[in-house]
C-alpha positions in Angstrom: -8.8 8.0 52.9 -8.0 9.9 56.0 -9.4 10.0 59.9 -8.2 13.9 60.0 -10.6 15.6 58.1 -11.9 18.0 60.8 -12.8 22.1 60.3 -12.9 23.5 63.8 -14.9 27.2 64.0 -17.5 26.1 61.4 -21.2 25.3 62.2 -22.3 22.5 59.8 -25.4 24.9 59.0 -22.9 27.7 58.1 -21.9 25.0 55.4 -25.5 24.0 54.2 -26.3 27.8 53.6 -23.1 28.3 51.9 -24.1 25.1 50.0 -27.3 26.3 48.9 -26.3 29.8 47.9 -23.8 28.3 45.5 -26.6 26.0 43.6 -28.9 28.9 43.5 -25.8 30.7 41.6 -25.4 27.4 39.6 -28.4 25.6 39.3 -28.9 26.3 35.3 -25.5 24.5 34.7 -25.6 20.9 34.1 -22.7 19.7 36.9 -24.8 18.1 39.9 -23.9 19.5 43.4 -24.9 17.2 46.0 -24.8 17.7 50.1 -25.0 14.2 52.1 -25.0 14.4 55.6 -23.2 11.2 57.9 -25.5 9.1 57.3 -25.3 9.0 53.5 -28.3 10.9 53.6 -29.2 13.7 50.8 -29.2 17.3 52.7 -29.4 19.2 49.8 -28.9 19.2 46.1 -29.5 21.4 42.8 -31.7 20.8 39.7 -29.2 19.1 37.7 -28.3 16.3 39.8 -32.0 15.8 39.7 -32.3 16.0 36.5 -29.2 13.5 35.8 -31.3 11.1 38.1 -34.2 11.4 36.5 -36.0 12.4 40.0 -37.6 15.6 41.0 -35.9 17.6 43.9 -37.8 16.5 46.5 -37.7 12.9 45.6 -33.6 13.1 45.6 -34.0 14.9 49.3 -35.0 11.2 50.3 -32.4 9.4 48.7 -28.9 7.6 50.3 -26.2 7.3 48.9 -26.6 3.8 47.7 -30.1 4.4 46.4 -27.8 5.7 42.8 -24.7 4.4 43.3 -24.5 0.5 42.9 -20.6 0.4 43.9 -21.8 1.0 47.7 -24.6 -0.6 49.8 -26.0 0.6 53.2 -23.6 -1.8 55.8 -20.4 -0.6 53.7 -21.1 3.3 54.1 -21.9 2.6 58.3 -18.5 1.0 58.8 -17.2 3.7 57.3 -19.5 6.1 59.4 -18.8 4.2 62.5 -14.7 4.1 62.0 -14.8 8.2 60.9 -13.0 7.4 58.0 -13.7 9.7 55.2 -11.8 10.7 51.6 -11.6 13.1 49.3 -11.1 11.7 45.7 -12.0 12.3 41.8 -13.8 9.1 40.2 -15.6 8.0 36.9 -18.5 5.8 38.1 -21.9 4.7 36.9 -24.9 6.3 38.8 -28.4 4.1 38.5 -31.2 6.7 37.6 -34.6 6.4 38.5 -35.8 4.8 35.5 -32.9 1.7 36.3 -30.6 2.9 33.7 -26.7 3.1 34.2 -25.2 7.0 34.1 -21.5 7.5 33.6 -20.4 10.0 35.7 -17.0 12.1 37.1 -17.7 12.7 40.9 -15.2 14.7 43.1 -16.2 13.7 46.9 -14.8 15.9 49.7 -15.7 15.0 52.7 -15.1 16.8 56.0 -15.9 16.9 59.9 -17.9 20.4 60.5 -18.2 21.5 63.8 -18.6 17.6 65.0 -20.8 16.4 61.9 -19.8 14.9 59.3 -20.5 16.4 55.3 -19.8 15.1 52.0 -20.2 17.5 49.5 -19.9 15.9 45.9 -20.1 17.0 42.4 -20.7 15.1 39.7 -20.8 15.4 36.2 -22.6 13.5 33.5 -20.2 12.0 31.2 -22.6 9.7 29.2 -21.8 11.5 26.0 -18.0 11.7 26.1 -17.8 7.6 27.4 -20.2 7.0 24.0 -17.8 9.4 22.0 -14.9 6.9 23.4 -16.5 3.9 22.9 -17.4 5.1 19.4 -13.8 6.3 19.0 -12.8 2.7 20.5 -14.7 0.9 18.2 -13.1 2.8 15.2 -9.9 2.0 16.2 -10.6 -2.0 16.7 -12.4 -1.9 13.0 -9.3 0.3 11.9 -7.0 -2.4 13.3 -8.4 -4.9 11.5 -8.6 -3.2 8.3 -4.8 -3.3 8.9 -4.3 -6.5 10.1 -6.0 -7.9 7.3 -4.8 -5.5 4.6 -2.2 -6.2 1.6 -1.2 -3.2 2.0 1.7 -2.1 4.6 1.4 1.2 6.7 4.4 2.9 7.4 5.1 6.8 8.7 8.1 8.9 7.7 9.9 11.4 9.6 11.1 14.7 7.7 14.3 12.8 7.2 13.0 9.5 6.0 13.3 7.8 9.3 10.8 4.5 9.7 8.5 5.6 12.8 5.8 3.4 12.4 5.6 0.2 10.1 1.9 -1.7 10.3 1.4 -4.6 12.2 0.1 -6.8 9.3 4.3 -7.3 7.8 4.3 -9.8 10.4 0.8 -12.0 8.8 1.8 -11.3 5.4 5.8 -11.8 5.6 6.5 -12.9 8.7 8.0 -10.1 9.6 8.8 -8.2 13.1 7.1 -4.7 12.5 9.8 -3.4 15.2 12.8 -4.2 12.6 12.0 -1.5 10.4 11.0 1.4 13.1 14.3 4.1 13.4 15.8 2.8 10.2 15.8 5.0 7.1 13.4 4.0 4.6 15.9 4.1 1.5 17.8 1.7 2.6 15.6 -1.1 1.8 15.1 0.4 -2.0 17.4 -0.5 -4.7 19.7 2.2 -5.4 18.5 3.4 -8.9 15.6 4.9 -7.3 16.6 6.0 -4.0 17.0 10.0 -5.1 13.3 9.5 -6.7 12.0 8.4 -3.2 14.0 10.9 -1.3 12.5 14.3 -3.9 9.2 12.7 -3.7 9.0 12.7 0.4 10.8 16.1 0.3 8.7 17.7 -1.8 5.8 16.4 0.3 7.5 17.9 3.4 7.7 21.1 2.3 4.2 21.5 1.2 5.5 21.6 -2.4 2.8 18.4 -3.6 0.1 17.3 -1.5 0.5 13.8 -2.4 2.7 11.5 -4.3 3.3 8.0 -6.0 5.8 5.5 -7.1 6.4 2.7 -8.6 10.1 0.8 -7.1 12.1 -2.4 -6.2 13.3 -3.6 -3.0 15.1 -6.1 -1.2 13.3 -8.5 0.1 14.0 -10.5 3.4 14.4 -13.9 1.0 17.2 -12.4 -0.8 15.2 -11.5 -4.0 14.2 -8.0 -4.9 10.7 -7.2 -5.5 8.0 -4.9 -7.0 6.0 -2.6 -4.7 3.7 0.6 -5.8 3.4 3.0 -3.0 1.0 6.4 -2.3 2.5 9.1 -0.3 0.5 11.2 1.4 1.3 14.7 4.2 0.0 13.4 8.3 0.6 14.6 11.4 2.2 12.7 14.1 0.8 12.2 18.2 3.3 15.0 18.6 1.9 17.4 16.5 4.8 16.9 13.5 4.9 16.6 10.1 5.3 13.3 8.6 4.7 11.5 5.1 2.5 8.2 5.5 3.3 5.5 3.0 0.9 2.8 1.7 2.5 0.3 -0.2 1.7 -3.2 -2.0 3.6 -5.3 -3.3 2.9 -5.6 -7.1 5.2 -8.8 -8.0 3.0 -10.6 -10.1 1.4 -6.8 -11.8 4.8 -6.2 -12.7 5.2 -10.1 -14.6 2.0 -9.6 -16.2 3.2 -6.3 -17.7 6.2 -7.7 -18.6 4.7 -10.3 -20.3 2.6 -8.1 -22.3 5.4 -6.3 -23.6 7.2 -9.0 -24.3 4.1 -10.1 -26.7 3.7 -7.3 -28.1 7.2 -7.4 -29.9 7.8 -10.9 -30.4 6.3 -13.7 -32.5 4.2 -15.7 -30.3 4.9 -19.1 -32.2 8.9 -18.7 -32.6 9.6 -16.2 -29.8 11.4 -13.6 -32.3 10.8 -10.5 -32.9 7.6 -9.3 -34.7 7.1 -6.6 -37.1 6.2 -3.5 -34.7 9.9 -4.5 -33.1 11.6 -4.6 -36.1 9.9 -1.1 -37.8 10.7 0.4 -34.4 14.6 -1.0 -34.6 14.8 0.6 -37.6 14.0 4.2 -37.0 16.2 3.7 -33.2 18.8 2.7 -35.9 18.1 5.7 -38.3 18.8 8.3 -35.5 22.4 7.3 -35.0 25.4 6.9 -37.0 27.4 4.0 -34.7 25.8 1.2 -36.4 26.3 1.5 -39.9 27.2 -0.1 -42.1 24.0 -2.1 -41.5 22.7 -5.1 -43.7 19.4 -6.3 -44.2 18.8 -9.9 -44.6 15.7 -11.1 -46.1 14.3 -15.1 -46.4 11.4 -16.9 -47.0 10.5 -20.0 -46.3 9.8 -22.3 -50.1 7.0 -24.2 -49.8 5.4 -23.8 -46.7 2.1 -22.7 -48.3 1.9 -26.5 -50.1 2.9 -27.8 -46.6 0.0 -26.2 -44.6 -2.0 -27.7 -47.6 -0.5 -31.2 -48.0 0.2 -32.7 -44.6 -1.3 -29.5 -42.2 -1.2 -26.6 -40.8 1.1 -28.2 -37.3 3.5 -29.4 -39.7 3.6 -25.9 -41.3 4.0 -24.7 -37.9 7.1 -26.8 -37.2 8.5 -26.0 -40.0 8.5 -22.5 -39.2 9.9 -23.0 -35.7 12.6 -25.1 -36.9 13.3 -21.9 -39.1 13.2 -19.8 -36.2 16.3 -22.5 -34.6 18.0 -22.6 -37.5 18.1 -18.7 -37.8 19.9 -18.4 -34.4 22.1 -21.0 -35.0 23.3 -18.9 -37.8 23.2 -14.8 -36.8 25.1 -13.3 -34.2 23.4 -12.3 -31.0 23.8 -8.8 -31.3 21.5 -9.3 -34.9 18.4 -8.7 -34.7 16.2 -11.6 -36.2 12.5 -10.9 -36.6 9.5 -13.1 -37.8 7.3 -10.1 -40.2 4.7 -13.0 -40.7 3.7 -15.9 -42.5 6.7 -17.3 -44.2 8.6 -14.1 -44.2 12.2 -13.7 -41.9 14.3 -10.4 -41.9 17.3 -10.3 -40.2 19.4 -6.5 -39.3 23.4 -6.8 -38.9 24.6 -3.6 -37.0 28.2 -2.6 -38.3 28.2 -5.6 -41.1 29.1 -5.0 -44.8 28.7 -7.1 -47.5 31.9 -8.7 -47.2 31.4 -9.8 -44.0 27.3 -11.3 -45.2 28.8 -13.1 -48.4 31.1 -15.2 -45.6 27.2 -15.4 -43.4 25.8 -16.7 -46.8 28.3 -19.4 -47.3 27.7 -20.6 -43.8 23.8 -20.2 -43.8 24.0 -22.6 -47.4 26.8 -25.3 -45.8 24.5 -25.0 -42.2 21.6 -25.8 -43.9 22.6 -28.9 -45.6 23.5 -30.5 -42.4 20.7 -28.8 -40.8 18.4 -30.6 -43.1 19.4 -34.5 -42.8 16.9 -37.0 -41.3 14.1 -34.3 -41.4 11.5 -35.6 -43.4 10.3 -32.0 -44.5 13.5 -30.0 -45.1 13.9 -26.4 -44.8 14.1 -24.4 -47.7 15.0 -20.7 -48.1 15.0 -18.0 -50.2 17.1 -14.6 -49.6 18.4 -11.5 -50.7 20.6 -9.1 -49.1 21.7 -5.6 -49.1 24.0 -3.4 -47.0 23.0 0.9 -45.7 26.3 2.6 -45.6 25.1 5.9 -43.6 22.1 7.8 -43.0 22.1 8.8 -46.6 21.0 5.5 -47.3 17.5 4.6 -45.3 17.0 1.2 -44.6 13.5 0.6 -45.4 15.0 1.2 -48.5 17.7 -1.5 -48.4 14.8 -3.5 -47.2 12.8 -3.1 -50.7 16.0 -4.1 -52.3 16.3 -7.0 -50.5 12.5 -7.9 -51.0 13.2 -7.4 -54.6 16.6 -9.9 -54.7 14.6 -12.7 -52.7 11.5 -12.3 -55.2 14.4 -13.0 -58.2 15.7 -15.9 -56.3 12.6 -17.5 -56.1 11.5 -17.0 -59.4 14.9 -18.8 -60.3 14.9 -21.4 -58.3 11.2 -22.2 -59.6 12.4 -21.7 -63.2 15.4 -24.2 -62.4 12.9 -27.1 -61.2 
């Protein structure tokens, strides 16, 4: 506000006439133009600020200040009449139109001391439309935020180098987390190191407009000590400074990952005995096939005498047990690096990697001596029938050796029925 505001050498009608020539020239814009005289008083004024109003001309010509603007009444304007204090200044207000309704405007005020009266001469602008656009935009924003906030899924933006510049809020509700720790920090570091060059091509290529979008699937350290499972998109933004950046959105997929893992683990093992199935052991064999490091390979065949009058006799649990305590016994005998494998039913086969027959004629003898010890106290012992046979080189398929070995364990039951 200022006291020294005067023009000397200019009649105040010289400034009304100059007034109303300019909102003659710009009366079919939509600013308002508005001439108030000391008093507060409307002098003059154009269509638009009418129109904003919702009064005709001649109705705004009789109009104070105060009549549509709430922020000032009658005794506040005459102190500042009375003192000759007057301002120039840009504001956002609210105007009250004629109908009662609240108007946000801009209004630049400049008021002067013309030839010994005092003018304000204001413009105003409606800004009802941008204010609703902001309040729109403001509410986007707030449901945004809460979106986030309440998301599983973490935010994060990447500079051209990989550098954290924004990590979501939510890390803190979900982990406990300070979002601030990760911003400036390169994202790699917080991924295991087997797929650190995967991230790193991935956001590159993303960078350089090669992909539009891309996704991963990755381990990394957790703030508990443990690693974990996360599953991220990548996708090309823009930054507030108008540079490029990859935004990541990433969820952690811990117990996805267990489940999967669990899957494949069913999928190739015996779910009563927890050895391998069949589809393991066909898919050992042609792995083993391809290569020449593991042979001489054996096959071991068994099969379990009796179980068949077990399931019949005393059940189908004992049966079961039986076979378990099969399973135990079959460990207890092979090496780890053989591969043991349930086919079904009653039938065990059992693959020895770099094993000749020598070396399965000493297994044999230690199978038939384990198996007498293994068998005292148990009320339904284990009995076994086998055959073995050994693959010397490629030359020699295994499923081959297998049939052999099926063929052996068929004559050793057949014997040991004909010797009862």
């Amino acid at each position: 506000m200022s006291k020294d505001n005067n023009i000397e050498g200019f009649r105040p009608q010289d400034f009304k006439d100059g007034f109303r020539v300019l909102t003659n020239l710009l009366d079919r814009s939509k600013v308002g133009f508005v001439l108030m005289g000391e008093d507060f008083n409307v002098l003059d004024a154009n269509e638009s600020f009418a129109d904003m109003l919702g009064y005709e001309l001649e109705e705004v010509k009789k109009l104070h200040l105060w009549d549509w603007n709430p922020e000032f009444d009658a005794e506040e304007m005459e102190s500042l009449r009375e003192n000759k204090t007057w301002f120039n200044a840009i504001l956002e207000q609210k105007n009250r139109r004629k109908d009662g309704k609240l108007l946000d405007v801009m209004v630049s005020v400049d008021a002067k001391m013309i030839g010994g009266e005092v003018l304000s001469f204001c413009i105003m602008v409606d800004q009802t439309e941008r204010k609703r656009l902001e309040r729109a935009l403001e509410r986007k924003e707030a449901r945004l935020n809460s979106f986030v906030e309440n998301s599983k899924d973490i935010l994060f933006g990447l500079d051209s180098q990989g550098i954290i510049s924004y990590f979501s809020p939510n890390v803190k509700k979900l982990y406990r987390m300070d979002p601030r720790m990760f911003l400036g920090k390169n994202y790699v570091d917080f991924i295991l190191p087997e797929y650190r060059d995967d991230i790193r091509s991935k956001v590159a290529a993303i960078i350089d407009g090669e992909v539009e979008h891309a996704s991963a699937e990755y381990q990394i350290y957790g703030m508990d000590g443990n690693t974990h499972w996360v599953a991220t998109s990548f996708s090309l933004s823009m930054n507030d400074d108008d540079r490029l950046e990859v935004i990541g959105i990433s969820r952690h997929i811990d117990e996805q990952k267990a489940y999967e893992e669990r899957l494949t683990y069913l999928s190739f093992h015996d779910a009563l005995t927890g050895l391998y199935n069949r589809a393991y052991y066909e898919d050992a064999i042609a792995r083993l096939e391809k290569g020449r490091s593991a042979y001489p390979i054996t096959v071991f065949s068994m099969d379990i005498d009796g179980l068949k009058a077990v399931n019949d006799t005393i059940g189908h649990h004992e049966g079961d047990k039986l076979i378990i305590r099969c399973a135990d016994f079959l460990r207890s005998i092979f090496r780890t690096e053989d591969l043991i494998a349930r086919l079904g039913g009653d039938e065990f086969v059992v693959l020895l990697p770099r094993t000749g027959e020598e070396f399965v004629l000493e297994v044999e003898k230690r199978l038939l001596r384990e198996l007498e010890i293994f068998n005292k106290g148990e009320k339904v012992p284990l009995s076994l029938s086998y055959g073995f046979a050994t693959s010397y080189n490629m030359d020699d398929p295994i499923h081959q050796t297998y049939i052999k070995t099926d063929d052996l364990l068929l004559d050793a039951k057949r014997k040991r029925i004909n010797d009862m």
